[in-house]
KOLDREN-557778 format. One record per atom (N, C-alpha, C): x, y, z; residue in three letters. Coordinates in steps of 0.2 Angstrom, whole numbers, padded with zeros to 4 digits, always signed. Layout:
<marmis>
XYZALA...
</marmis>
This chain:
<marmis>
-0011-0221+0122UNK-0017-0217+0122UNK-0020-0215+0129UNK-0021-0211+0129UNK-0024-0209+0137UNK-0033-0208+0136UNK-0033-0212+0142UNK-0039-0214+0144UNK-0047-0207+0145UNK-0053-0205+0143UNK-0054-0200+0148UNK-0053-0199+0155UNK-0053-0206+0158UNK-0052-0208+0166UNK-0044-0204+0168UNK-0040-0206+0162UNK-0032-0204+0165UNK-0033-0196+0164UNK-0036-0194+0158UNK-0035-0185+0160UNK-0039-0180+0163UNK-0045-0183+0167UNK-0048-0181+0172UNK-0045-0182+0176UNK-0041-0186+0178UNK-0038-0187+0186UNK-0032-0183+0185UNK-0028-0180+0180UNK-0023-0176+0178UNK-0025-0170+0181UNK-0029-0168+0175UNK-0034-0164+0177UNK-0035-0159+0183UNK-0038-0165+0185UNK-0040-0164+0193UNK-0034-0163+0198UNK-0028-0167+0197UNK-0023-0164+0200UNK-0020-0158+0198UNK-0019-0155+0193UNK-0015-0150+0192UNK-0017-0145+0195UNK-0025-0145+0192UNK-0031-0140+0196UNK-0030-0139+0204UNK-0030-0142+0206UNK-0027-0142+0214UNK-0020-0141+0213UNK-0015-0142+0213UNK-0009-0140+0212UNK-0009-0131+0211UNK-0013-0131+0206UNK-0013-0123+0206UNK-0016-0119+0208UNK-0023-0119+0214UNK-0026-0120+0217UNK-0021-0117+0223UNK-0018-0122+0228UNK-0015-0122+0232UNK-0009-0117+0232UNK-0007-0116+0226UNK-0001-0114+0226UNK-0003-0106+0225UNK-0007-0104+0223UNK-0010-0098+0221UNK-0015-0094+0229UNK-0019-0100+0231UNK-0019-0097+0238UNK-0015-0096+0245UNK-0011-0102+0244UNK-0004-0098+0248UNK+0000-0092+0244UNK+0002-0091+0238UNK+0003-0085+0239UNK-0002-0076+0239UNK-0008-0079+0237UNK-0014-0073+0239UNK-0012-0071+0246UNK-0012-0076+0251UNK-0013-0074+0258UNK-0009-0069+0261UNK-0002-0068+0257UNK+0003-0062+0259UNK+0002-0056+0256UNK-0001-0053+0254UNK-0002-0048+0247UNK-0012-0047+0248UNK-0015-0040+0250UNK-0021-0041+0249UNK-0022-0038+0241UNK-0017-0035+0237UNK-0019-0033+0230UNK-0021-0039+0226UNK-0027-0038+0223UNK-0029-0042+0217UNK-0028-0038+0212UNK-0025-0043+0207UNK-0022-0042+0199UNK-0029-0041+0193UNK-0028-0041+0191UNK-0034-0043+0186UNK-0031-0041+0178UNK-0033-0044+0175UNK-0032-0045+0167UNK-0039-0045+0162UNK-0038-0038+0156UNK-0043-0040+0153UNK-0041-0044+0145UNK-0045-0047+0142UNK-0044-0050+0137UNK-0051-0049+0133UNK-0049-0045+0127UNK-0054-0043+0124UNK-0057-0035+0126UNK-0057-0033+0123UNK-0057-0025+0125UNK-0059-0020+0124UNK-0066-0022+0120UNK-0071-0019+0118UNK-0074-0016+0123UNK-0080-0015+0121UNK-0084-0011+0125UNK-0087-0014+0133UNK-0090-0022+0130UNK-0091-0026+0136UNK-0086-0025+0141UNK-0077-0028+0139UNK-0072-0030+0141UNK-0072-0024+0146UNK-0072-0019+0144UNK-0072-0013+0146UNK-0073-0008+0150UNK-0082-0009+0152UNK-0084-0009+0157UNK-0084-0015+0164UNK-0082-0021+0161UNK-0082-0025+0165UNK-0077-0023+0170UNK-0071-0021+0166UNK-0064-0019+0171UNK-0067-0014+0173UNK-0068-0009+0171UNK-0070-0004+0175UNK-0074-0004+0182UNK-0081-0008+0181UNK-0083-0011+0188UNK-0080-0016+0190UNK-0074-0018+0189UNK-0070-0022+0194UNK-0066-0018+0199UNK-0065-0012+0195UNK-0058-0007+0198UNK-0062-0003+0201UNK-0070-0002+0202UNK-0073+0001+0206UNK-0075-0003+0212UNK-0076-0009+0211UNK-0078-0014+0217UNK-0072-0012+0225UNK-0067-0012+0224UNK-0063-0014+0229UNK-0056-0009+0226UNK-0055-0005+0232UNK-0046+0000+0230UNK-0041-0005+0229UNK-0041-0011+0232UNK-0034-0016+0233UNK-0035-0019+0221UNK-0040-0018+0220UNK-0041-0020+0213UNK-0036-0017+0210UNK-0031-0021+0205UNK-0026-0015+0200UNK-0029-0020+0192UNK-0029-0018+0187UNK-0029-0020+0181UNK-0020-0018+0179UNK-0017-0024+0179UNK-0012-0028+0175UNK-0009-0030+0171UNK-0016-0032+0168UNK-0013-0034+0161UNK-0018-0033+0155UNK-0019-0032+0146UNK-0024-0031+0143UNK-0021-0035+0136UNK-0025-0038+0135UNK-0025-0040+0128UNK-0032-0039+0123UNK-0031-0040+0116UNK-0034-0041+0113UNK-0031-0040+0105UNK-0034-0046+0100UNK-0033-0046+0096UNK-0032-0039+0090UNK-0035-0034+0091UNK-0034-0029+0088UNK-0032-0022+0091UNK-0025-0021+0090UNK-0021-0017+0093UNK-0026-0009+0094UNK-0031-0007+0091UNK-0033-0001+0091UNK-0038-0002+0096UNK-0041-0007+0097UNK-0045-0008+0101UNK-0043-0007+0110UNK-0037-0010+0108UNK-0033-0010+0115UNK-0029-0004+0118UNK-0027+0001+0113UNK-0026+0009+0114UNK-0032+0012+0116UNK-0038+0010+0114UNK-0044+0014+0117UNK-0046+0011+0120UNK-0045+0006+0123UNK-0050+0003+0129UNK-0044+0005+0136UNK-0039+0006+0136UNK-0035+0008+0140UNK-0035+0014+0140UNK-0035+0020+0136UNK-0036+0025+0135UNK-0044+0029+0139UNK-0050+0023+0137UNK-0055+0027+0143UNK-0054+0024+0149UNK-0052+0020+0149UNK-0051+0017+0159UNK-0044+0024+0158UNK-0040+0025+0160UNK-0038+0030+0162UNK-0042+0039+0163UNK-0045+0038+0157UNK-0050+0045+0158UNK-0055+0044+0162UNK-0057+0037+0167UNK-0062+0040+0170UNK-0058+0038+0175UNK-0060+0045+0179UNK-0058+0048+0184UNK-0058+0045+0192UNK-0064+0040+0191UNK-0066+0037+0198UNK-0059+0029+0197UNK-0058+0027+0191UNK-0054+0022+0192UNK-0046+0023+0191UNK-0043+0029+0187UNK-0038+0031+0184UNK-0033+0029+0188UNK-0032+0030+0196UNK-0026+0029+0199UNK-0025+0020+0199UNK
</marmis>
């Protein structure tokens, strides 16, 4: 049985493992990736004001539970014109 003391300190370490492992590789590369999950409307404009924030921004990845939703939300980020590339 593990302790909450043992999986907080798991925890903690993986965190940092990934952590460390992730900013070593950020520092070669100035593209940030970004992923959105959930795709509505919110989701939405969120990414859009991420891909406006900074040109090195790319959206990479999209999920959401209902496939229509995910055709349209990809669908208006490509129509607007100031993020499309």
């Amino acid at each position: 049985m593990t302790t909450r003391r043992q999986f907080l300190q798991t925890s903690a370490a993986a965190t940092a493992a990934a952590t460390i492992s992730a900013n070593a590789y950020a520092g070669g590369n100035d593209l940030i990736r970004i992923g959105l999950i959930g795709c509505g409307g919110r989701g939405t404009g969120a990414a859009v004001q991420a891909l406006k924030a900074d040109s090195n921004v790319k959206l990479w990845s999209m999920g959401d539970a209902f496939e229509d939703r995910l055709t349209s939300s990809l669908m208006r980020i490509q129509n607007n014109r100031e993020v499309a590339e």
